[in-house]
KOLTI-919913 format. One record per residue (C-alpha): x, y, z; residue number from 1. Coordinates in nm, 3 decimals, padded with zeros to 5 digits. Example, Ala and Ser with C-alpha at 12.3 -4.5 7.8 and 13.67 -1.06 7.14 Angstrom:
REM residues 2
@c1=01.230; c2=-00.450; c3=00.780; n=1 $
@c1=01.367; c2=-00.106; c3=00.714; n=2 $
This chain:
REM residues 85
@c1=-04.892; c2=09.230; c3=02.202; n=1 $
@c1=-04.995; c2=09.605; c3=02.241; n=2 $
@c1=-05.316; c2=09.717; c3=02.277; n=3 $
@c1=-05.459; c2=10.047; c3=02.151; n=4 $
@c1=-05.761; c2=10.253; c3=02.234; n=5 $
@c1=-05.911; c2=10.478; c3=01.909; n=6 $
@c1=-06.020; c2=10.817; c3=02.026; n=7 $
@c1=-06.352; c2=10.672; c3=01.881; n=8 $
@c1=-06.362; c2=10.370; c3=02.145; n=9 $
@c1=-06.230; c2=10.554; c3=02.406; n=10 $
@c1=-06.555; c2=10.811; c3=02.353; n=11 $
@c1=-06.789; c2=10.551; c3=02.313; n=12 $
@c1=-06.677; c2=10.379; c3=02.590; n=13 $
@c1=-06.728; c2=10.645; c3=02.838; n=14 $
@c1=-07.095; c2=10.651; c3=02.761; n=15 $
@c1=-07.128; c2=10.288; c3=02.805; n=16 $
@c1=-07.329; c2=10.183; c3=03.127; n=17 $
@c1=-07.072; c2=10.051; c3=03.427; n=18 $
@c1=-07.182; c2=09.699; c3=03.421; n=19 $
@c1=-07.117; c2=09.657; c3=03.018; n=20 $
@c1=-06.777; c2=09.880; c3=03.108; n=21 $
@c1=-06.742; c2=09.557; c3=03.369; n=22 $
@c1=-06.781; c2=09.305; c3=03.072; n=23 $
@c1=-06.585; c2=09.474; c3=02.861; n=24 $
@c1=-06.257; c2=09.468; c3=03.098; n=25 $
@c1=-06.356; c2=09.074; c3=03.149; n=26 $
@c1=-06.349; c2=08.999; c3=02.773; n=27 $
@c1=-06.018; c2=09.178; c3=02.722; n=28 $
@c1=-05.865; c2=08.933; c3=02.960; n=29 $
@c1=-06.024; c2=08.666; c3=02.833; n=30 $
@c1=-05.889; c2=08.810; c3=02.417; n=31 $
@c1=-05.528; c2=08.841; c3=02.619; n=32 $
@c1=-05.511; c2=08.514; c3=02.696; n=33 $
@c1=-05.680; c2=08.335; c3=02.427; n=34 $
@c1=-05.842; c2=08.545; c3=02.107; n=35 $
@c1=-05.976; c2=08.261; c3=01.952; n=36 $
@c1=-06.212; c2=08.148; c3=02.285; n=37 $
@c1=-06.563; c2=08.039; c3=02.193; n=38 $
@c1=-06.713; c2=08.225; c3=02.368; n=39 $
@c1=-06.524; c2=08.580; c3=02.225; n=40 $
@c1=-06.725; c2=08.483; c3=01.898; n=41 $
@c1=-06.423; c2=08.632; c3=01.728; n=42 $
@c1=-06.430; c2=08.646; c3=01.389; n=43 $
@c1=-06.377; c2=08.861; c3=01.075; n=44 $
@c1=-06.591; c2=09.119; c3=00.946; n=45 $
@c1=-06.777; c2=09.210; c3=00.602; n=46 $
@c1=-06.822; c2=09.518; c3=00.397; n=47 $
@c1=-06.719; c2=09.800; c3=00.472; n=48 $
@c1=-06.577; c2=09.670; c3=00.789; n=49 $
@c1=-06.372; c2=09.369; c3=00.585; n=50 $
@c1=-06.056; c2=09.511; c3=00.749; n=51 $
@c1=-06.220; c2=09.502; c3=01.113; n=52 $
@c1=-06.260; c2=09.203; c3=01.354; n=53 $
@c1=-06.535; c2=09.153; c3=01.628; n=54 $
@c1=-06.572; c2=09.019; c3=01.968; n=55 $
@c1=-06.904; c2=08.972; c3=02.208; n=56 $
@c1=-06.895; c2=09.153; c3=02.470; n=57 $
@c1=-07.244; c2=09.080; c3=02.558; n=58 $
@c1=-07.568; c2=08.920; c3=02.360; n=59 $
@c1=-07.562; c2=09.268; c3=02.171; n=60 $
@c1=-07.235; c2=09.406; c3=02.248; n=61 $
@c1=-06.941; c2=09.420; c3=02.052; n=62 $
@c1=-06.592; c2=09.558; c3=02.069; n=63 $
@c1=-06.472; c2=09.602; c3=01.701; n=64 $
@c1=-06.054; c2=09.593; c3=01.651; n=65 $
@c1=-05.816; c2=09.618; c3=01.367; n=66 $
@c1=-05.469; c2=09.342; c3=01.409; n=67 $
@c1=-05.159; c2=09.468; c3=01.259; n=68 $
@c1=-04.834; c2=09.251; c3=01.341; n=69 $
@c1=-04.788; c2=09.284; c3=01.721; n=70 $
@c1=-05.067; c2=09.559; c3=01.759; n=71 $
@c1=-05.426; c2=09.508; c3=01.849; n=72 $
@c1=-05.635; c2=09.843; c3=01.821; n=73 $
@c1=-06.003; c2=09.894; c3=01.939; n=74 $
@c1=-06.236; c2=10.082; c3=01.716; n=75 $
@c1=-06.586; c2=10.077; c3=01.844; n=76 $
@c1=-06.774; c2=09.956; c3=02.126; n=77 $
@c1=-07.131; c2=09.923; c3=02.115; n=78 $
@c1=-07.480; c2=09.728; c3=02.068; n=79 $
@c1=-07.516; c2=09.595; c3=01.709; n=80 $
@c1=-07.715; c2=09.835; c3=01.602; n=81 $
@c1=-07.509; c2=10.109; c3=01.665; n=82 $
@c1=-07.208; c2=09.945; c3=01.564; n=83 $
@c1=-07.331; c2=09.830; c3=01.192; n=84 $
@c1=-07.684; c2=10.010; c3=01.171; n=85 $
């Protein structure tokens, strides 16, 4: 499997305070090893994000990704709100 970071992520990601940086890195090995772990909340998105999926990284944080064959690519990183508000 190869993972990709968007220019988007990779932006957001910077901004993101150390600790949820932290989570972040934790989750990804967690998604490497297992995507479909509970606690990942992994699942499919709506609207105009139906060709998106979404993982907790936190109670409010979420790392959005697209899947295509062997590639996994990460969109956005951020709260809810600024995700999908």
């Amino acid at each position: 499997m190869i993972i990709r970071y968007e220019k988007s992520f990779k932006k957001q990601y910077k901004k993101l305070p150390k600790k949820i940086q932290a989570q972040f890195l934790e989750r990804l090995k967690v998604f490497l090893i297992n995507p479909s772990t509970e606690s990942l909340h992994n699942h499919k998105l709506n609207g105009k994000f139906k060709d998106f999926k979404s993982i907790n990284i936190t109670g409010d944080y979420r790392a959005v990704y697209s899947e295509d064959q062997n590639t996994i690519s990460f969109v956005f990183i951020g709260t809810h709100s600024q995700i999908y508000g």
